[in-house]
Phi, psi and omega in degrees: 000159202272146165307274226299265190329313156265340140324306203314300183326296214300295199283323174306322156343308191269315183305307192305340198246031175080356205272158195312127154359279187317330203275302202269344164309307170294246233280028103324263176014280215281300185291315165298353145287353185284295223260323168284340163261005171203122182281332193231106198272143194309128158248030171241119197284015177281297173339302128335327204252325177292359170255336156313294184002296172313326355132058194288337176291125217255326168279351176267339193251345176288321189290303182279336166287317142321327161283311154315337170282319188272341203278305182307311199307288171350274195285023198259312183282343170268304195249019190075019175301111171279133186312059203307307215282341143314339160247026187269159178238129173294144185304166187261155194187109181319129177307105161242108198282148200287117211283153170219167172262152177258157217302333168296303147321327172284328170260014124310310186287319147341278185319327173262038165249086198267021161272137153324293168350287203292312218278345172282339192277296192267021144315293203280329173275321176290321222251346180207021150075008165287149176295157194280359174265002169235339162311310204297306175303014169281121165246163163357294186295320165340307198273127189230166177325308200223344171225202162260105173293155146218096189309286227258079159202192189305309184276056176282342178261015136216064156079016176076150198259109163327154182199139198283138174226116178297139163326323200291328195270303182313320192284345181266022149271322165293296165317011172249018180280311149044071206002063146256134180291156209262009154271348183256156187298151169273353155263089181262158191246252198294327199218134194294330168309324166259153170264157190268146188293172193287318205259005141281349168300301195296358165292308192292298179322286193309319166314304190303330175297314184274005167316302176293323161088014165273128213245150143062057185211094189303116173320034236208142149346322191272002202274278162009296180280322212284319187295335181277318171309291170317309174286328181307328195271302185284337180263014174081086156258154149286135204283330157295329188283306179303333178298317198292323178323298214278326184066038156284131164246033172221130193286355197291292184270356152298331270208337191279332203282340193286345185298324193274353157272329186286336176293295193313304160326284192290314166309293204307312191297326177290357193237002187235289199339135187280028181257327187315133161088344164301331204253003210290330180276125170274103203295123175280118195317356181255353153268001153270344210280335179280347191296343198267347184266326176326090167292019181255291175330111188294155196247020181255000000 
């Protein structure tokens, strides 16, 4: 069967049923290069796996193989397309932990976001663990008493996912309302009617960051949410409540945030264990071999 006509189907497919931009963006990408290197799409997963390949980044080749597993899966379920990616194994993909800020750091970073604006955007990314693609889409009507409606996300097909919201974050959000109607984005770009695009939020991140004087922290929208996920974990939160928080769907990956308590740990112990500074003198093997003639030292 010809490529180009069932790409086609497949992102229309993918609009009708709501999924995100970035979601239909990644499978565009990745499949119209699919569709310029086989005029005729493949049903052998050799085939496949030499065009992952090409692919060096292993988190990039992890990515695009999920999309060839729904793309294949798709068309198995319309048209009966037999499934080459059943008999493929996902790429392999280094374990990394998700960098965050520590707490000396977040009120540096706060703190250098000096705009009403700026200071709502990363308020909003720290303080309640948003994608920087469902900030840009917030509008008025979003902001509710205690929480965040958020429409433009994974669970958009049941009405978009609740998000716990503090007074402090809701009034800097409010305050930027100023008679905009409670349908325009609260990040607005050229026209209070367009929302600013994802890579000026991500300005707004990055200014703050060298502002801040934070060093070996990747500058980026997600470092926020990954700090906010993290303290949500150390100040005992549940790991379920945070997937919903977060708008994961799968708990696998809420579940990558637990790495960075376990850091968080291994820091307390060492600077809290009542052992600390006690142990410093070592028994040398030739003071326990006398330990053994010492008739005051019980010997079982």
């Amino acid at each position: 069967m010809l490529t180009k006509p069932l790409i086609d189907a497949y992102l229309e497919c993918l609009k009708n049923e709501g999924r995100s931009n970035n979601t239909i963006g990644l499978c565009s990408s990745l499949l119209r290069r699919l569709e310029r290197e086989h005029e005729y799409l493949s049903t052998k997963p050799e085939t496949l796996e030499r065009f992952l390949s090409r692919f060096k980044h292993d988190t990039t080749r992890n990515d695009y193989y999920k999309v060839l597993r729904w793309f294949y899966k798709w068309l198995s379920g319309r048209y009966s397309f037999p499934n080459p990616t059943d008999e493929m194994r996902a790429p392999k993909v280094k374990k990394k932990v998700v960098p965050s800020l520590s707490r000396n750091e977040l009120e540096k970073f706060i703190r250098q976001a000096y705009t009403m604006r700026d200071r709502a955007i990363v308020l909003v990314l720290s303080g309640c663990g948003l994608r920087v693609s469902e900030a840009v889409n917030l509008t008025f009507g979003d902001v509710l008493d205690d929480v965040l409606i958020i429409k433009d996300a994974k669970g958009a097909k049941s009405g978009g996912r609740k998000v716990p919201l503090n007074q402090e974050i809701k009034q800097a959000l409010l305050d930027l309302k100023d008679g905009h109607d409670v349908s325009e984005p609260i990040f607005w770009g050229t026209h209070p009617t367009q929302p600013l695009k994802q890579a000026g939020i991500a300005g707004v991140v990055k200014k703050a960051f060298q502002s801040a004087g934070i060093e070996g922290k990747r500058a980026s929208p997600q470092t926020p949410r990954h700090t906010f996920a993290r303290n949500w974990i150390t100040q005992g939160g549940d790991i379920t409540s945070l997937q919903r928080i977060l708008g994961h769907e799968n708990l696998a990956t809420t579940q990558r945030y637990l790495a960075l308590v376990v850091e968080d740990l291994v820091d307390k112990n060492q600077k809290h264990n009542p052992l600390s500074g006690m142990l410093d003198q070592r028994l040398s093997a030739a003071d326990d071999r006398l330990s053994l003639l010492d008739p005051n030292i019980s010997q079982w």
